[in-house]
N, C-alpha and C positions, 0 to 999 in steps of 0.2 A: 532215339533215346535222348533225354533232358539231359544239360549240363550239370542241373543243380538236383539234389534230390529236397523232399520237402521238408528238411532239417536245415535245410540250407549249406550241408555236405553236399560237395562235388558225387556223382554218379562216376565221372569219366574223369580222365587224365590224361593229357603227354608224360611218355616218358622220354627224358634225352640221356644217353648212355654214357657219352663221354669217349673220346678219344681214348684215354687209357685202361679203361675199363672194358673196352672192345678189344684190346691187342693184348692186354696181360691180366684183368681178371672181370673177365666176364660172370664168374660166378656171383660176385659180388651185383653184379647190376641185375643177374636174374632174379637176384634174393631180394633187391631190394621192388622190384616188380611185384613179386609173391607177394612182399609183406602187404604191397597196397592191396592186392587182390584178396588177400583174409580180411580186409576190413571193409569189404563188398566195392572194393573201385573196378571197375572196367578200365584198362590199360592198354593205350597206344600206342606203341612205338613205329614212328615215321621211319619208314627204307630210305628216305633223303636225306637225311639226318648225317651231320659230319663234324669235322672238328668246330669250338664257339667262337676261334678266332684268337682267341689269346695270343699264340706263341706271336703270330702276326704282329698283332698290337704292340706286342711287347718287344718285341725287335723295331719297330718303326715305320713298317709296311700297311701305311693306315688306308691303302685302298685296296690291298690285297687283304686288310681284315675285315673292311666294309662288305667285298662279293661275298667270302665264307660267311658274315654277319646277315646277311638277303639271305641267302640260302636254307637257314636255319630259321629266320623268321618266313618264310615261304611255305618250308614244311611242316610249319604249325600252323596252320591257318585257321581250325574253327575256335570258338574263345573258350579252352577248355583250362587250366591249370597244368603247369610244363613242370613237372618233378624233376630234380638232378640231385644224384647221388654224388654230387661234389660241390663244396662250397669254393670251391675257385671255379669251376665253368658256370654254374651259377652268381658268382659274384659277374663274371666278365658280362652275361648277358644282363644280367636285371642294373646292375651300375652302369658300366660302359656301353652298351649298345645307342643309349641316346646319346651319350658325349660325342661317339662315332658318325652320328648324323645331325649333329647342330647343323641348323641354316639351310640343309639338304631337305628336297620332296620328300624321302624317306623316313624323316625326323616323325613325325606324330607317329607311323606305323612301329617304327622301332621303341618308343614310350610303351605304345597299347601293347608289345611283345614283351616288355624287362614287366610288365606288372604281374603278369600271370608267372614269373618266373618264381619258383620256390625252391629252396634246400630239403634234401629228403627228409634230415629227421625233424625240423623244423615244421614240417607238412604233416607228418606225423604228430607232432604234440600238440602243434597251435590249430589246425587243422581240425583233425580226423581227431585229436583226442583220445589217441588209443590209451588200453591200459594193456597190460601185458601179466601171463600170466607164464612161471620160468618152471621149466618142466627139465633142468637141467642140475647137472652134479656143482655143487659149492666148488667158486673157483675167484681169484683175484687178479684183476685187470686194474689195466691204466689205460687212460685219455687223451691223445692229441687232437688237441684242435690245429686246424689249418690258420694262414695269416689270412686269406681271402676267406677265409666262412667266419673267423672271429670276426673282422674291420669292417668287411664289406656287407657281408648278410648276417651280421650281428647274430651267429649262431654261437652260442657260448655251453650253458646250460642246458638246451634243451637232449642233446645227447645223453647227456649224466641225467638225465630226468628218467629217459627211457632205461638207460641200466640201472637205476635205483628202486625202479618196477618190478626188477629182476630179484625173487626173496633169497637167490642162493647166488648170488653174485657182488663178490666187495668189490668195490670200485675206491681204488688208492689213488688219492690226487699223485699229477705230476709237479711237483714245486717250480718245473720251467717250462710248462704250459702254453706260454705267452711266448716264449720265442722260436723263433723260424728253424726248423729242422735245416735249411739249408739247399732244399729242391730249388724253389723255388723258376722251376721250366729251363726256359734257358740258360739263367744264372748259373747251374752247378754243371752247363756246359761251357759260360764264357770266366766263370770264375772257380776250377776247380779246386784249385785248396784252399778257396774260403770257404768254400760249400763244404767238403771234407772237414774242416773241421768245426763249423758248427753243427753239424750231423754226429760228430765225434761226442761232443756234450749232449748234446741230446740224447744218443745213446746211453752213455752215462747216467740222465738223470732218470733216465727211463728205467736202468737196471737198478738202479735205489730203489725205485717204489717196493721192489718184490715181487712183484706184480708176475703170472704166467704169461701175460700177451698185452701188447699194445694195442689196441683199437682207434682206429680214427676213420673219418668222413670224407678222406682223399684220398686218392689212391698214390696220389704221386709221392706224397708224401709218404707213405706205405712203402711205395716203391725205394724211393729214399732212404727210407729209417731200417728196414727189414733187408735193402742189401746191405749196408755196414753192418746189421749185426751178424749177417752170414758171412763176413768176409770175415770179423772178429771173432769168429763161433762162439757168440752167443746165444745160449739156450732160449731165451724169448722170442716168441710167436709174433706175427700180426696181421688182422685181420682186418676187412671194412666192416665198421659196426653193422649195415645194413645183413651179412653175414652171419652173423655173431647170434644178432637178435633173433632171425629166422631159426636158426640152429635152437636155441635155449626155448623156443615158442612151439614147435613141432609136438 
């Protein structure tokens, strides 16, 4: 099978699932599989496939992230387009994988790996150009974006593009959108009551909008924002858009 079809649309794809999305919501990676698979993708997912390296990186273990970083570029090998349903394990590969191998043999291989790297819903608009048609009940949500899919894969917009496709779905801006829930990986292990309490507001700003469910394109983040509202018992949901979409498009 061709990598490119004659529209000059991908045929085929990697998909890379993500650490978190493997251990606490896989559903969210399945759905965002399906979605490529409704827009006639053929879909990859490598059994070699493991974490992108971050936490590594991000603690200072920069050659214990370089082998997990080989690994990952290894089990993508043909030149097909690397989907991730997270704009932080996608930021770390398509940014940081060449910063990781300046000056190193590895260095050009790891360039030709961040290029083919994309964010899911970003692959979805700019991409595949899907339109969407909502086969669902009128309901109001809100938006987090991540700090790695805003800065790094300058994913802003294109999510709100895809839920505004949606004719029975309001989509209520979050007024503090730009700032960090407070996950942030390690951080809300080596700093936990800064973490707690920027999560605290962000809950907060999140229960202003009105909104039934939060939506976002991370899950850690998700993971983040969705235990403090359960520890708060907070009535708000949340979801990975990749979820959300599938759900309203069936």
């Amino acid at each position: 099978m061709t990598a490119h079809q004659s529209s000059g649309k991908p045929d085929t794809v990697y998909f890379f699932g993500t650490c978190i999305i493997d251990l606490f919501y896989p559903r969210a990676g399945l759905a965002g599989m399906e979605l490529l698979k409704r827009h006639g993708l053929r879909v990859v997912f490598p059994p070699g496939q493991s974490c992108c390296g971050q936490p590594a990186r991000n603690s200072g273990y920069l050659d214990e992230a370089r082998a997990v970083a080989l690994q990952q570029i290894d089990s993508f090998p043909q030149d097909w387009p690397i989907v991730v349903p997270s704009g932080s394990c996608a930021g770390m590969m398509k940014t940081h994988y060449p910063d990781l191998f300046e000056g190193r043999p590895e260095h050009a291989k790891a360039v030709a790996f961040s290029q083919r790297v994309h964010e899911l819903t970003d692959f979805l608009v700019t991409v595949l150009q899907v339109k969407l048609e909502d086969k669902g009940e009128p309901v109001k949500v809100t938006w987090h974006g991540s700090c790695h899919s805003m800065r790094e894969m300058g994913v802003v917009d294109q999510p709100k593009e895809l839920l505004r496709q949606l004719s029975n779905v309001t989509l209520i801006e979050n007024p503090r959108e730009k700032e960090c829930c407070g996950f942030g990986g390690t951080f809300a292990v080596r700093q936990p009551e800064i973490s707690a309490a920027m999560v605290g507001d962000k809950v907060a700003a999140l229960e202003e909008t009105g909104a039934s469910e939060v939506l976002s394109g991370d899950c850690g983040c998700l993971m983040n924002i969705t235990g403090a509202m359960d520890k708060a018992k907070k009535p708000m949901g949340g979801r990975h858009i990749a979820e959300f979409l599938l759900e309203r498009c069936k």
